[in-house]
Steps between C-alpha positions, in 0.01 A plus 500: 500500500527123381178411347340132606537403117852573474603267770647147400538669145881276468683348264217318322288834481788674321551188306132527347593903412812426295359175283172763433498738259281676632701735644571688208879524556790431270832359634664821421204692730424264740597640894638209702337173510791334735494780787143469645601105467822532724347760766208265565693224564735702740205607709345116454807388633547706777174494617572091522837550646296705798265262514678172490781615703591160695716352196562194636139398501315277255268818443724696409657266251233392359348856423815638349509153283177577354560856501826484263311254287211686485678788385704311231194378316311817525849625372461239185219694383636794387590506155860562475526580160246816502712647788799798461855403567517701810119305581719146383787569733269586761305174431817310535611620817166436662497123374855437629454663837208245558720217352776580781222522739363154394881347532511721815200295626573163436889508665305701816216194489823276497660670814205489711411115456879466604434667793187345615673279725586724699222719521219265637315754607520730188128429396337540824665837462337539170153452659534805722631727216243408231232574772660819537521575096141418508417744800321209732460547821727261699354302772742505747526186678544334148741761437701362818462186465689467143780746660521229788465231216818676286725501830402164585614454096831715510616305842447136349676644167830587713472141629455325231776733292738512783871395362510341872204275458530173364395418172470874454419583153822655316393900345665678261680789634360743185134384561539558905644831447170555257295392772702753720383824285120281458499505878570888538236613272236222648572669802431845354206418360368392810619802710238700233236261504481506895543887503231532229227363829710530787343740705214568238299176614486438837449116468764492308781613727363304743562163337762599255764714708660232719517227232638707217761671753612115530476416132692812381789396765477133344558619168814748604700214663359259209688755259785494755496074489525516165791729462693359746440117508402408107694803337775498759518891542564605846332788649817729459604384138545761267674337238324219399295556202281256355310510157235352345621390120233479241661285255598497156154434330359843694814686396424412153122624535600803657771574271198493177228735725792746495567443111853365575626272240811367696495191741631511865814374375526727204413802726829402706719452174424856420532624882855315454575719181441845707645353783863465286464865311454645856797292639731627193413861583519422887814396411643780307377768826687278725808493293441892512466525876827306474346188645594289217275148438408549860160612440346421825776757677389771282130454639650450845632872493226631292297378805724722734312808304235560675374810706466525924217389680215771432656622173326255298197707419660777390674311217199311390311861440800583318540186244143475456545883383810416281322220325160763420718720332740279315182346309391875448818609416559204222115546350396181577203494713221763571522552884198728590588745759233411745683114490839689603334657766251265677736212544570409846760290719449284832775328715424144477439264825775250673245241420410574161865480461569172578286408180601831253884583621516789188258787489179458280292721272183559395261837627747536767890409510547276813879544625615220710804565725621441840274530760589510869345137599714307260813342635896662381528254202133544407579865496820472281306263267251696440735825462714319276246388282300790430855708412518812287552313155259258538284759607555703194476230283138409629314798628339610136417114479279568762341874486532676124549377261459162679176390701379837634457616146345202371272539818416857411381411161324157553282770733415732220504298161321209329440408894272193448756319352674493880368117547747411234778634738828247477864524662610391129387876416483648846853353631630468149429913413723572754797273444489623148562837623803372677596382198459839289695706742763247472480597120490839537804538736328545817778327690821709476739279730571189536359502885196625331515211240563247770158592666309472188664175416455344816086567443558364195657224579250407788175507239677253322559322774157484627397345152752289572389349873134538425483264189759244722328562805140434317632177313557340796849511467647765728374569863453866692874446655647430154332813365621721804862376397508531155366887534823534778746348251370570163379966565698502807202574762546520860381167696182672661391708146559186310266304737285787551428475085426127463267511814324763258518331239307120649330659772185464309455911486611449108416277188764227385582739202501844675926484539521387185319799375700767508764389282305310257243818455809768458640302271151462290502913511833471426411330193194674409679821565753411196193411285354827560732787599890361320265424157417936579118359502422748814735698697638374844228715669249377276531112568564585904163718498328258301574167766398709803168649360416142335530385854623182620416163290748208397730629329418328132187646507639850578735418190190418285316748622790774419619307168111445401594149409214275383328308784259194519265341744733243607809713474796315661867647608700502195756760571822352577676841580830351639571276222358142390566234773713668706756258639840557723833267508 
C-alpha cells in the first residue's frame, strides 16, 4: 500500500533527509540515499512518457522541459558531500542522464520547428490528442470539422511544396525525410485516438468516421509526396538511405553526457589506430591462407564458409555453447546455470533484414539467413555474410558472455540503475569480449582470425563513417563504400548497416560505442586485473552486477576514486590527444 503522504516525496524530499541530522545516521551506516532518488524518477518519468505520448507536440515538450529542470534543481539540494561513494556515483549518474536528456531536448525542439513547414496541420492534431490526455468528451462535428480542416491543410501543403509548382519552396531532403517518420506516427496517433470513441460514442462515429477515413488517406500519400517528390525516393528504392546529421556542436555535448574526453575527430584518430593493428594481423592470416597482401581475397573465400540453407541454426546453438564454456573454462566470468539454460534463439524476418543483415543478441539470439522470398543474390549475400567464421567470431558477442549475460544480470542486480543504460557499456561490454578471446587464443586459424578481424575492422569503421558522416562531411553512399572497401562487406550488408546506423532507430554516438567503450574496459581492465588488484573473474563480476553506467563512473565507482559535485570526464584512457598521420 502507498500511503497519500508518501506520494510526491522526490528529489527535494530526500534532499531535506540528507542535509538533516536528524536522522541519526553516520556516513558509514547510512542505507542508500541515491536509490529511492533514481526509482522515483524512473516511475515519474514513465508515468510522463505514458502520458505525454505525442512527442512532437508543444505539450509534450514543454512538460519534459520543466520536468528535467525540475528534477535538476530538486537534485541541487542534496548535499553531496554527506553522501557514500557508491550514494556519489549514484548521484552523478542521475545528474548526467538529465543533462543528456536536456541536450536531447533542445536538438528534438530544433528538429520539429524545421519541420513545421511541412506539417501545417501538426497543431490541429495536437488539439484532438490533448483532449484525449485530458479524457474530454469530443464533440463530434468539431471533431470532423478540424479532420476536414487538416486535409484541406495537407492538400494545399503538396501544392504549395510541389517541386512542379512554380516558385515552389526548395526542402531539405533530411528535414522531408523527418517529416516522413513525423507523418507515420501522426497517423498512428490518430488511428488510437479515433479507436479510443469509435464505436463507444455514437455521435461520434457519426461525424468522425467518413472525414478521418479521408484524412488518414491524405496523410499516407502526403508521406508518399514527400518521399518521392522532395526526397526523391521512389516507391521501390531500397538503397537510398538518407540521414539526419546532428552536427559537430551536439557531437561534442553528447560525447561529455557519456564522460568521453575525445572530440569527433579524435574519436576517428583512435578508430584509425585499431583500424591499422587489425589490418597488420589481417594481413599476416592472409599471407597464411597464402593470399599474400590480397586481403580482400582472403575474406572473399572465408565468405565461401558458410553452412546450407536450414543449417544455420544448428551452428548458432553450437557457438553460442562454445563461447559459455570457453569463459567457464578460462575462469573469467560467473555464468549461472539457469543463464546457460534459459537462453533462447529466433530466425530473424526478410524485413528486419534489410536493416540488421548479421544476427543480433540480447534475451534471445535472432539468426538472420536466407529466407525463401529473397531473390538468388539476396540469398548468397546473406549466406555469405553470416559464414561460419564470422559467425564464430560474434555469437558470444551477442548471448554469454556478451549481451544475454549482461541482460541476465541487469535483471537481478543493482536494477535501478537500468536508466543509466549506454551502448558505450552495453555495446562496448561485448566488443571487449571479442577482444579477450582474441587474447586468450580463441581463434586457432587464420580463417578463424579473418572473421574476428573483419568485426574488428568494421567497429572501427563505423567510428570512422559516423564522425564523417555527422560532420557533414561524408554522405550515406560514401559510408556504404568505405565499409565495402575498407572490412570488405557485401554491397547489400554494407548498406543494410548504414541504413541502421541514420535511420533515426539509434543516437549519433551509438556506432561509435562499441569500440570506444571496449577499449575504456580495455583500459580499466589493465588498471585493475594486470596491476593483480582483482582477479579476471573479479573485475568481469564486478561490471555486470554494478550494472550499466558510463563507463568513468563504473571506473570510479570500482577504483573508489574521489568524486565532486561538478565532476567532469578526466580519464583520457587511450592516451592524451590522440592524433593519426
Amino acid at each position: 500500500m502507498r500511503f497519500p503522504w508518501v506520494i510526491g516525496l522526490g528529489v527535494a524530499a530526500v534532499a531535506l533527509m540528507v542535509a538533516s541530522p536528524a536522522m541519526g545516521e553516520s556516513d558509514g551506516s547510512r542505507a542508500s540515499t541515491m536509490r529511492p532518488v533514481i526509482e522515483q524518477y524512473s516511475a515519474d518519468n514513465a508515468a510522463l512518457e505514458q502520458t505525454y505520448s505525442f512527442d512532437l507536440s508543444r505539450s509534450h515538450m514543454q512538460r519534459f522541459k520543466v520536468f528535467y529542470a525540475s528534477e535538476l534543481e530538486s537534485l541541487s539540494k542534496i548535499d553531496f558531500d554527506r553522501l557514500n561513494h557508491e550514494d556519489q556515483v549514484d548521484y552523478l549518474l542521475l545528474r548526467n542522464l538529465l543533462m543528456s536528456k536536456q541536450h536531447q531536448w533542445t536538438i528534438r525542439q530544433r528538429q520539429i520547428d524545421e519541420m513545421q513547414p511541412l506539417l501545417p496541420f501538426e497543431k490541429n492534431v495536437e488539439t484532438l490528442l490533448d483532449a484525449k490526455r485530458l479524457m474530454q468528451r469530443p464533440e463530434g462535428e468539431k471533431s470532423a470539422a478540424l479532420l476536414v480542416e487538416m486535409t484541406k491543410q495537407i492538400a494545399a501543403a503538396r501544392k504549395q511544396l510541389d517541386p512542379g509548382t512554380q516558385g515552389a519552396r526548395k526542402i531539405d531532403p533530411v528535414v522531408a525525410n523527418r517529416a516522413v517518420h513525423a507523418t507515420r506516427e501522426i497517423s498512428e496517433a490518430l488511428h488510437d485516438w479515433f479507436g479510443q470513441y469509435d464505436g463507444y460514442d455514437p455521435t461520434f462515429t457519426w461525424w468522425v468516421e467518413q472525414p478521418y477515413k479521408d484524412l488518414d488517406k491524405s496523410l499516407k500519400d502526403y508521406s508518399a509526396f514527400l518521399k518521392e517528390k522532395l526526397i526523391g525516393i521512389a516507391p521501390d528504392d531500397k538503397t537510398t538511405i538518407i540521414g539526419d546529421p546532428v552536427g559537430r556542436d551536439a557531437l561534442l555535448a553528447d560525447l561529455q553526457d557519456n564522460l568521453i574526453p575525445y572530440t569527433p575527430e579524435e574519436l576517428t584518430a583512435i578508430a584509425q589506430t585499431e583500424y591499422d593493428w587489425c589490418m597488420k594481423e589481417m594481413l599476416k592470416a592472409s599471407h597464411e591462407m597464402g593470399y599474400g597482401d590480397n586481403w580482400h581475397a582472403a575474406v572473399e573465400k572465408v565468405k565461401t564458409m558458410h553452412v546450407a540453407p536450414g543449417e544455420q541454426p544448428e551452428l548458432i546453438r553450437k557457438l553460442v555453447v562454445e563461447g559459455s564454456d570457453f569463459v567457464k573454462k578460462n575462469d573469467l566470468v560467473t555464468v549461472p546455470p539457469l543463464a546457460d539454460e534459459t537462453w533462447r534463439m529466433i530466425m530473424m524476418t526478410p524485413e528486419r533484414q534489410l536493416v540488421n543483415p548479421f544476427f543480433t543478441g540480447g534475451d534471445e539470439i535472432s539468426v538472420s539467413y536466407p529466407t525463401d522470398t529473397m531473390t538468388f543474390d539476396q540469398r548468397e549475400m546473406s549466406m555469405r555474410g553470416n559464414n561460419i567464421p564470422f559467425a564464430r567470431a560474434t555469437a558470444f558477442h551477442e548471448m554469454i558472455p556478451g549481451h544475454f549475460l549482461q541482460f541476465y544480470m541487469s535483471e537481478r542486480y543493482n536494477v535501478y540503475r537500468q536508466p543509466f543504460e549506454t551502448p558505450f557499456w552495453v555495446e562496448g561490454n561485448s566488443l571487449y569480449w571479442e577482444m579477450l578471446f582474441w587474447d586468450k587464443g580463441f581463434e586457432h586459424t587464420p580463417e578463424e582470425r579473418v572473421g574476428a578481424l573483419v568485426w574488428r575492422m568494421h567497429r572501427s569503421a563505423r567510428v570512422i563513417f559516423t564522425m564523417n558522416f555527422h560532420l557533414g562531411k561524408w554522405t550515406p553512399q560514401q559510408c556504404v563504400q568505405f565499409l565495402i572497401d575498407a572490412v570488405g562487406f557485401e554491397p547489400d550488408n554494407a548498406t543494410a548497416e548504414v541504413r541502421r546506423s541514420f535511420d533515426g532507430s539509434v543516437g549519433p554516438l551509438y556506432q561509435s560505442a562499441y569500440l570506444m567503450g571496449a577499449l575504456q574496459l580495455r583500459a580499466l581492465r589493465h588498471e585493475l586485473v594486470d596491476s593483480k588488484k582483482m582477479s579476471e573473474r573479479q573485475f568481469h563480476d564486478t561490471i555486470l552486477h554494478e550494472n550499466a553506467m558510463p563507463i568513468e563512473l563504473l571506473r570510479a565507482d570500482m577504483e573508489g576514486l574521489k568524486l565532486t559535485r561538478d565532476y567532469k570526464t578526466n580519464w583520457a584512457y587511450y592516451g592524451p590527444h590522440p592524433t593519426h598521420p
